[in-house]
N, C-alpha and C positions, 0 to 999 in steps of 0.2 A: 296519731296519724303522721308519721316523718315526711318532710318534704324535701325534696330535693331539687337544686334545678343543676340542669345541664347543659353550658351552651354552647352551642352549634348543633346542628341537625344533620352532619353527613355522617358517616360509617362509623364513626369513633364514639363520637355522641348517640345515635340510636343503639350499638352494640353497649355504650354503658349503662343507658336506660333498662336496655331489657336483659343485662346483668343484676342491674338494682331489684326488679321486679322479680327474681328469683331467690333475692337473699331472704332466710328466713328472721334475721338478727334484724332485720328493717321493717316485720312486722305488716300491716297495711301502708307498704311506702306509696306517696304519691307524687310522680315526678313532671314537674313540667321542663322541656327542651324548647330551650330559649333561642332563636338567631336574629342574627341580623337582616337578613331578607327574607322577602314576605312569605318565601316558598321552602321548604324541605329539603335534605340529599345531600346538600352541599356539593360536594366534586363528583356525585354520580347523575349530581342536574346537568352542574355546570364545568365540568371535567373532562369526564367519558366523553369519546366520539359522537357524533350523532347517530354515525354510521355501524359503531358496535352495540347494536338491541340486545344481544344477550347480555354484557357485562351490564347493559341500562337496567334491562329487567332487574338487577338487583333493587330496585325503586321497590317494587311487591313484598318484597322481605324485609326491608325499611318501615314499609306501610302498615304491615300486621302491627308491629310494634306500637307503632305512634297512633295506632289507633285504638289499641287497647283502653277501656275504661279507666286505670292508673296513670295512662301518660295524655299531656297536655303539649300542644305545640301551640307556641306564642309564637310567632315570627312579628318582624318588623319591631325586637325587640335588641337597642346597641347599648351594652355593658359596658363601658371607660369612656363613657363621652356624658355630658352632663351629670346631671344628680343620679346615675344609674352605675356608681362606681362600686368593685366590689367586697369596699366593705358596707358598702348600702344592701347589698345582693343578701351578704352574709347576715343580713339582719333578720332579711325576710324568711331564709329557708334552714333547714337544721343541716345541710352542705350544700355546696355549690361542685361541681367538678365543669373545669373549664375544657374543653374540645375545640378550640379555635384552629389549628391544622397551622400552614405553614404560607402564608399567601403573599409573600415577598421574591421574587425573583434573583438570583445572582448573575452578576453582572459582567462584562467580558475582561472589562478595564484596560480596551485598548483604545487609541486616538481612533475618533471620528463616530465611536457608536452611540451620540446622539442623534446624530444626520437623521432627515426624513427618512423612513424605509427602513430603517434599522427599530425592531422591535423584540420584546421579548415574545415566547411560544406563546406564554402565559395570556398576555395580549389579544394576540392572534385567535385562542382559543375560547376568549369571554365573550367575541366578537364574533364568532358560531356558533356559541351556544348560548346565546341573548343574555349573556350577567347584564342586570340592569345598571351595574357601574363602565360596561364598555365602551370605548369612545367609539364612535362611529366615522373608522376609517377606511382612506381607499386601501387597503392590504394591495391590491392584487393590479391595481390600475397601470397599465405602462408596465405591466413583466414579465417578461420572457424569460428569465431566468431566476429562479429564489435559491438562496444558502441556507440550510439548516445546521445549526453547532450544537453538536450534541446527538450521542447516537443511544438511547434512552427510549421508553416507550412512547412519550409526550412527542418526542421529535419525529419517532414513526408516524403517529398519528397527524401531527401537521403535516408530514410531508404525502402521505395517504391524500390529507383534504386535498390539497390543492393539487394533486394529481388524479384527483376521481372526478367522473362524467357529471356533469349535472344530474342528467338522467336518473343513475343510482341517488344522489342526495335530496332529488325529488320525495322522496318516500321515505324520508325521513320528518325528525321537525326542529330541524333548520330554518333559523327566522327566515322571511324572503328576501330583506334584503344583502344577506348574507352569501346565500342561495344565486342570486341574481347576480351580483357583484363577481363571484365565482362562472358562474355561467358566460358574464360577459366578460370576462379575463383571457387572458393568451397564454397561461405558464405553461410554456414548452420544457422547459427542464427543470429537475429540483434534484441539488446537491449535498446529502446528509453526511456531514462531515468530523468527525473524530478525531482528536487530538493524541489516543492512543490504539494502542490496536483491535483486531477483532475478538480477540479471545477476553477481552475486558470490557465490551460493550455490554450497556444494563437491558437492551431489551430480549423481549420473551420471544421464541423460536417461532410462538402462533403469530405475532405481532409480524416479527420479518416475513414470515411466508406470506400474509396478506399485502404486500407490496409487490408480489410477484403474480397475484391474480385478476390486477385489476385491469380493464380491457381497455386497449390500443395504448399501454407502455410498457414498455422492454426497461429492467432494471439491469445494470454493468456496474462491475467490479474491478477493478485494475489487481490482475493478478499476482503483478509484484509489490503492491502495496501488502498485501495478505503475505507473501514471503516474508514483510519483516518482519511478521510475528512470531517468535520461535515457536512457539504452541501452536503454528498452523502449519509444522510440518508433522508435528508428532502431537496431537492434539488430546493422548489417550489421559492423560492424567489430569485433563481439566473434570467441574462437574458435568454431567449430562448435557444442562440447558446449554453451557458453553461449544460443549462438542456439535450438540445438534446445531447452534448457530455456525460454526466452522464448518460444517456437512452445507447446508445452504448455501452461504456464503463462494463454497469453492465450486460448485455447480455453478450459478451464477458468474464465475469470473470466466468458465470456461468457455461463455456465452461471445459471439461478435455481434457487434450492431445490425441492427433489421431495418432501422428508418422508419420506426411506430411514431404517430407523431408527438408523444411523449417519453419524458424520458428522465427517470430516477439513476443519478449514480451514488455510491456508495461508497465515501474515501474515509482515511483512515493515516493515521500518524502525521496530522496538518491542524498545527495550533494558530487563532487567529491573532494576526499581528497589527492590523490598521484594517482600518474601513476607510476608501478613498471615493470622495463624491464626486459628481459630474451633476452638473448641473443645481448645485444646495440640495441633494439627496444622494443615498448610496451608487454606488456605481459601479465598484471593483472592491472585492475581499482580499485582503494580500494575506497568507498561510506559511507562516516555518514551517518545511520540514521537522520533524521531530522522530529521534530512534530510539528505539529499548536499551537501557542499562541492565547492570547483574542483579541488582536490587528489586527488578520489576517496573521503575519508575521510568519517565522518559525525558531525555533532553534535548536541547536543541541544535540543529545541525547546522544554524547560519544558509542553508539553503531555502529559498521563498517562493512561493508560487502565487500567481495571481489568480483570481477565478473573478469576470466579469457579473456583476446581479446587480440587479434594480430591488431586492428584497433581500432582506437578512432577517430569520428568527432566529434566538437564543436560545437553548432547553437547557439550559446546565444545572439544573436543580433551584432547588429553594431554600427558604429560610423564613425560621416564624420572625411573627411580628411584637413588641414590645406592647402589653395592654396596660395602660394606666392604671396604675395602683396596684398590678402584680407583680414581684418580684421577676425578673427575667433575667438572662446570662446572654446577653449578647456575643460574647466567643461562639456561643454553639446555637442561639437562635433558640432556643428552650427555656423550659420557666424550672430552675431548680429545686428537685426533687426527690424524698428518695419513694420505694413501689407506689407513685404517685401520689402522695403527699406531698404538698407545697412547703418548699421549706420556706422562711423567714428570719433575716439573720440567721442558719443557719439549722435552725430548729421548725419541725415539724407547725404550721399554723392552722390551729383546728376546725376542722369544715372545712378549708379548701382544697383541689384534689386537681388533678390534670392527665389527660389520656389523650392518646394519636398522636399525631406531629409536632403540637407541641410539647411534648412530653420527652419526647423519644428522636426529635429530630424527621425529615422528611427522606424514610428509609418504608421497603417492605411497598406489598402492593397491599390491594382495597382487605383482603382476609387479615393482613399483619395485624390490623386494628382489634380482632377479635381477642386475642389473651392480653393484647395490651390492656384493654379496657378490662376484660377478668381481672386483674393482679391489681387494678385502683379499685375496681368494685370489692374486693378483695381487702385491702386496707381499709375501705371507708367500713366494711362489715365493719371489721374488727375495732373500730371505733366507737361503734351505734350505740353503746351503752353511755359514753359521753356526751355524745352530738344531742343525742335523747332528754337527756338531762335539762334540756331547757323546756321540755313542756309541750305541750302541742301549741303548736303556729297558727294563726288566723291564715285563709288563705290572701296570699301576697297577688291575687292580682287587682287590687287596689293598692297597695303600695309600690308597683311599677308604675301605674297610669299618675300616682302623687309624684313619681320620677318624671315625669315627662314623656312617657313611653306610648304609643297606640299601639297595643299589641294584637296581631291577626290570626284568629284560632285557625282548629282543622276547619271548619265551615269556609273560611274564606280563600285558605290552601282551595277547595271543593272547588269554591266560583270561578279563581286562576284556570283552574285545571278546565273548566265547562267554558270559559272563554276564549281560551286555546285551542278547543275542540270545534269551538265555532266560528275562530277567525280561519281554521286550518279547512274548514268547509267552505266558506267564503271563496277560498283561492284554489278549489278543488282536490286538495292533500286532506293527508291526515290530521292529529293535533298538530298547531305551529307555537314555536315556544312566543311568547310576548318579554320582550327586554326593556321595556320603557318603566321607568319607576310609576310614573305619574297612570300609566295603564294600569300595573298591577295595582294599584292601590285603590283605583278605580274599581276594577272589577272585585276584591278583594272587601270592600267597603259594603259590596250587595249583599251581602252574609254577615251581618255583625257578629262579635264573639256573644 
């Protein structure tokens, strides 16, 4: 009976579980998915919109998975921190394949973006969708106007939240005080702003069109900004997604102000150069100008603009994070590899395996994760006659809990989910997510494994 474990539980990690469960070189594999908090999904808990349910619903196609007889969900189980290091892991299972994802932020690295008010997306984002590590900030408090940098899907979506009605995020399950905080805010405008042009912007054509249906705000485009994109007079040679974002985009510019009383703009070739406070918090964005070169890239034109906000988020992407005791490559924020196997010094280290963002870097939307994870389940096949070799394994969840670990099965995942559903009745909504560690582990605790 092989075991395996796999840790993390969002896209990458469930896609390589029920990769495992199809190999036939793995015989009766049995895998347990390890994470760090007490609940499942990872970035389709705590990532996704609150407000996009159909990309949520992918949760149901997670679920079959991990609920299958073969697969085990430990949560509230952390790998590189005490006695749970992995080559403790490697002891217990006949492979480990690591799915930790990419949960570091990149940074602007200009003067002043530590100031109060200045945050990353990433932040902003943990703090709607209850991650039990979020701090409990005022985001919103005193702002009439937010900056978003970065024109990406992550930065649609914050700039969506804070421009949608309470009303619609009622009917979600947005913590409430999330919810509330929002409700009782002022953001009159929100500024999604691009360092290059439109024709190079990463988000999805469905994504931008959802910024133009939301009720009482008008979204503007400054038309001459889009002229400096050579590709946005003759637009035919970009791919598809580009074009259809160029087709939106130039509708929208064609647009004059109405007076709705909000109001999403849309800029473009404006790199951030300082963050300047008023008051020991943000206050004013100062932006270069920046124009297209022959190469594609863009430089700077020594002209600067200022744009007044009491809020700044960051979306510029990410970068994984270094786990104790795995080899990593800090240049690229990935754990050196080759068709994911782990190398060490330079050579393949047997049983260890890596898939999604840390693998591959934080590229590709939520499906990418799918052949990523075939091509390590894929290697580790081709391995199984060695991994095997050591014999069948005693099962290892007494040798986590001799680590120090309390680990929280499906049952207690179950209790999360019925406390949610009952705190979400309480306040007349649906389920409402609970962010408090000291909650979940609470309710988590009523279901022992």
């Amino acid at each position: 009976m092989p075991r395996v474990a796999v840790v993390g539980s969002g896209p990458s990690g469930v896609y390589t579980a029920a990769g495992l469960l199809e190999q036939s070189a793995l015989g009766q594999v049995r895998v347990d998915v390890l994470d760090r908090l007490p609940c499942p999904y990872g970035l389709v808990r705590y990532g996704v919109a609150p407000d996009h349910e159909k990309i949520k619903s992918l949760q149901n196609n997670l679920r079959r998975v991990l609920e299958d007889e073969r697969v085990r969900f430990l949560g509230g189980v952390e790998v590189g921190t005490g006695q749970l290091t992995p080559a403790r892991l490697r002891e217990l299972y006949h492979a480990v394949v690591y799915c930790i994802g990419a949960a570091a932020d990149r940074r602007l690295s200009v003067p002043g973006e530590d100031l109060a008010g200045s945050w990353s997306a990433t932040e902003f984002v943990s703090w709607y969708s209850a991650h039990p590590d979020s701090l409990a900030a005022d985001f919103v408090r005193d702002v009439d106007t937010a900056v978003v940098v970065g024109v990406g899907n992550v930065a649609v979506d914050v700039t969506r939240i804070l421009s949608r009605g309470v009303r619609e995020l009622r009917a979600t399950d947005m913590p409430e005080a999330a919810l509330s905080a929002l409700g009782s805010g002022h953001v009159r405008e929100v500024q999604m702003v691009g360092r290059r042009g439109p024709s190079q912007a990463r988000f999805t054509t469905k994504e931008l069109r959802e910024l133009g249906t939301l009720p009482d705000t008008e979204v503007l485009v400054d038309p001459a900004e889009l002229a400096l994109d050579p590709a946005f007079h003759d637009p035919s040679g970009l791919p598809a997604p580009q074009r259809r974002n160029i087709e939106v985009l130039r509708g929208w510019s064609e647009r004059r102000p109405t007076g709705l009383p909000h109001v999403i703009r849309l800029r473009f070739f404006l790199r951030p150069a300082e963050i300047l406070g008023a008051r020991g918090r943000v206050g004013t964005v100062r932006f270069e100008r920046t124009a297209p070169t022959a190469d594609g890239r863009i430089t700077g034109t020594g002209v600067h603009e200022e744009i007044p906000a009491q809020l700044l988020l960051r979306s510029v992407g990410y970068r994984g994070l270094a786990l104790e005791g795995l080899p990593f490559d800090p240049a690229n924020g990935t754990v050196p590899h080759v068709a994911g196997r782990v190398l060490r010094d330079g050579a393949a280290s047997p049983g260890e395996y890596v898939a999604g963002w840390i693998k591959r870097g934080p590229t590709g939307v939520i499906g990418s994760n799918r052949p990523c994870a075939k091509e390590t389940v894929h290697s580790l096949a081709e391995d199984a006659e060695d991994l095997l070799a050591r014999g069948e394994l005693p099962d290892p969840l007494e040798g986590l809990r001799a680590s120090g670990q309390s680990p929280v099965g499906w049952a207690g995942w179950r209790a999360i989910e019925r406390a949610e559903a009952s705190l979400g009745t309480s306040l007349g909504r649906g389920p409402v997510k609970i962010g408090d560690w000291q909650a979940l582990r609470d309710a988590a605790r009523s279901a022992p494994l």
